[in-house]
C-alpha positions, -999 to +999 in steps of 0.1 A: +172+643-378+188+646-414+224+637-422+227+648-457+208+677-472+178+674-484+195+678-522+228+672-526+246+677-558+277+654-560+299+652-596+306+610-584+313+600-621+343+626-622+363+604-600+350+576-620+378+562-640+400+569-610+378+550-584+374+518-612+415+522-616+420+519-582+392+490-578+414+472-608+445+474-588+427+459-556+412+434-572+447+422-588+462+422-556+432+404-537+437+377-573+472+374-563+470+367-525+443+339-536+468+329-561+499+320-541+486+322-504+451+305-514+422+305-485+427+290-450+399+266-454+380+257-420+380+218-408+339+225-429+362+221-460+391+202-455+377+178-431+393+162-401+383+167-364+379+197-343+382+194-306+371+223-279+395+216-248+387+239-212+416+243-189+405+256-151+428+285-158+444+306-185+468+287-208+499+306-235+486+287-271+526+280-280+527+262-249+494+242-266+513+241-300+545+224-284+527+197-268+509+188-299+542+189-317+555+171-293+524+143-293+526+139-330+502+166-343+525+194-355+503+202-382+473+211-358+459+242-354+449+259-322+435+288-313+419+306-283+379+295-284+360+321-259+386+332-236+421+322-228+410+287-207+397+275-237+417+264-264+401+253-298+422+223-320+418+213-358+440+186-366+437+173-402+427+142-410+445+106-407+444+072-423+441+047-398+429+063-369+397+074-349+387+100-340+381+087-303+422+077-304+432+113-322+411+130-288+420+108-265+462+116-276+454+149-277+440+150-242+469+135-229+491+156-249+473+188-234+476+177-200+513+163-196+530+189-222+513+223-207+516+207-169+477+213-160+460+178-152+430+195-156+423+197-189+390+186-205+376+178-235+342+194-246+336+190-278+346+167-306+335+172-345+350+149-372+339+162-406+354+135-435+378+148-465+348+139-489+322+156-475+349+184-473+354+183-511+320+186-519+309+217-497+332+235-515+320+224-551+288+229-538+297+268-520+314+280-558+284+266-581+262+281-555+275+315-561+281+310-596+249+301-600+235+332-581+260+354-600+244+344-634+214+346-622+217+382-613+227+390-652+197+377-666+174+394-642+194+429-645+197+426-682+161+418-687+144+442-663+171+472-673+195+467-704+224+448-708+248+475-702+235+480-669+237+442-664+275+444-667+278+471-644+258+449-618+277+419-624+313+439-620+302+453-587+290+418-576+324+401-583+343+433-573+322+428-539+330+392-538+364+389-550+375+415-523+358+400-494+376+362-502+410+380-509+411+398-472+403+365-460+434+351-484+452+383-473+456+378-437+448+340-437+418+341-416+398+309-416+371+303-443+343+282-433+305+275-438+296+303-425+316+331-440+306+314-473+268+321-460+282+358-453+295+362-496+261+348-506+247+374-486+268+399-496+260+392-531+224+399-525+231+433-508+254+444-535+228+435-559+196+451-537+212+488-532+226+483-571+192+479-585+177+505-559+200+531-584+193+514-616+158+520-609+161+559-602+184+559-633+160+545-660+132+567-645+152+598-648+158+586-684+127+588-689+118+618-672+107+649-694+128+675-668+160+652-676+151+656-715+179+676-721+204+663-697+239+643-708+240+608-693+267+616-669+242+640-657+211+623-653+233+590-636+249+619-610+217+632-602+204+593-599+228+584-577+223+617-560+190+612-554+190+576-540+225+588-518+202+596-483+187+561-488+220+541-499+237+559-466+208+554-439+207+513-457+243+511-455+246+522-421+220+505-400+231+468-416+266+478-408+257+488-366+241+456-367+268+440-379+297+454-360+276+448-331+275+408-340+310+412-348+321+423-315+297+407-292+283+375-312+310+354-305+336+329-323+307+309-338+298+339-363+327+358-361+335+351-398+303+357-409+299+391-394+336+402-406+323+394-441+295+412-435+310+446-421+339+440-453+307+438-476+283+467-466+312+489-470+325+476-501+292+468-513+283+506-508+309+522-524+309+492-556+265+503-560+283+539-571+317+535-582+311+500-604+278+496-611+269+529-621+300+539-634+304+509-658+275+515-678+286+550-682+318+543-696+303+517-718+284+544-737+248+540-721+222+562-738+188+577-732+171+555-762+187+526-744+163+529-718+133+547-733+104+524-740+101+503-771+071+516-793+049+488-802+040+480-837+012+495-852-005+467-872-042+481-878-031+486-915-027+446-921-062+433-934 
């Protein structure tokens, strides 16, 4: 079964500046919503203590929400947790008090303000402010650090222009995945910062896939005569069936984890479906396009001659 033709013969870079100006303008826009809405960090982050409550029956969450409110935690937040009989609660953390006191209010709170005696407790996680503070100093250097790490291994295997055009479709990847979550406010834990990490490593796995086919095209006698535009359409060309068939089996197992896995990894595998697809079209629009615009040439990539030093006595 083949879904592409067997050569296919796309002109990608002539949309190039218009894909990178459109990038630009998402990007700004994801800045922005990280700028004045900032992320919804998860109780990983800001610390405090998460409780699971199980009611026999369906419950309506405002009716939850008022009888916190009511019980002194108006700044909780509570969601559905599984189905609609289970009710999830973050309430933020408090000076002076326990978490055994903050659970057992809230269990009172849940049982007299929504009028089910039956409510139970399940689960109670208390994660302090500190230890809050520091996962997310440790979360940024850890992608910083990968991000750098990246530009010295592109610029030294390839050529620095190349580098930059890996690096822009790595932030481009990651900046867009953390401003959806700022968009819509969806909660940014642990494990959607496992999910950017990740991200950053596919981004930087199907970007090198093309770099590869690029400098060997380069260098290829049959491209000898061919523009640089050419012989990076025809790269990308080339690697297109591979990029696609790559793309879309991660993303069906993905979607599948996104829809089926549960609230545990629900973040995770949103990241993840928001990065394959971004990350797909970043490995031809950015990465390949950046270098291109930055005037890459075919003695950029050709292999250095070594000296000749038979003529020194």
């Amino acid at each position: 079964m083949r879904l592409l033709p067997k050569k296919t013969n796309i002109d990608f870079l002539r949309y190039g500046k218009l894909c990178v100006g459109l990038s630009i303008a998402l990007l700004l826009g994801c800045i922005v919503a990280l700028v004045l809405r900032g992320l919804n960090f998860g109780l990983d982050f800001t610390g405090g203590t998460l409780i699971e409550a199980r009611y026999s029956h369906a419950v309506e969450i405002p009716q939850v929400r008022e009888a916190l409110r009511e019980a002194g935690f108006g700044d909780a937040q509570t969601q559905y947790f599984g189905s609609a009989a289970e009710v999830l609660i973050r309430v933020p953390p408090r000076e002076g008090v326990n978490t055994a006191e903050i659970s057992t209010r809230v269990l009172e709170a849940l049982r007299s303000g929504t009028g089910n005696a039956d409510a139970e407790i399940r689960k109670i996680e208390f994660v302090g402010p500190q230890v809050g503070n520091e996962l997310v100093q440790d979360g940024a250097l850890a992608a910083l650090i990968a991000t750098l790490g990246i530009l010295v291994y592109v610029a030294f295997r390839f050529e620095w222009r190349l580098a930059v055009g890996a690096i822009a479709a790595t932030v481009h990847d990651v900046v867009f995945c953390i401003g959806v979550f700022a968009l819509w406010r969806i909660e940014f834990d642990l494990t959607t910062l496992a999910a950017v990490l990740a991200v950053i490593g596919y981004s930087v796995n199907d970007t090198v896939v093309v770099f590869d086919r690029i400098r060997e095209n380069f260098r290829n006698r049959a491209f000898s005569k061919a523009t640089t535009k050419e012989v990076i359409n025809a790269s990308i060309n080339e690697t297109l069936a591979r990029t696609i068939m790559t793309s879309m089996t991660t993303l069906l197992a993905v979607i599948v984890l996104l829809g089926w896995g549960g609230p545990a990894i629900h973040t995770f595998s949103l990241t993840m479906v928001i990065g394959v697809v971004v990350g797909t079209y970043s490995s031809i629009y950015i990465a390949s396009a950046t270098p291109y615009f930055l005037g890459l040439k075919r003695e950029d990539l050709l292999p250095r001659a070594k000296e000749d030093l038979d003529h020194i006595p």
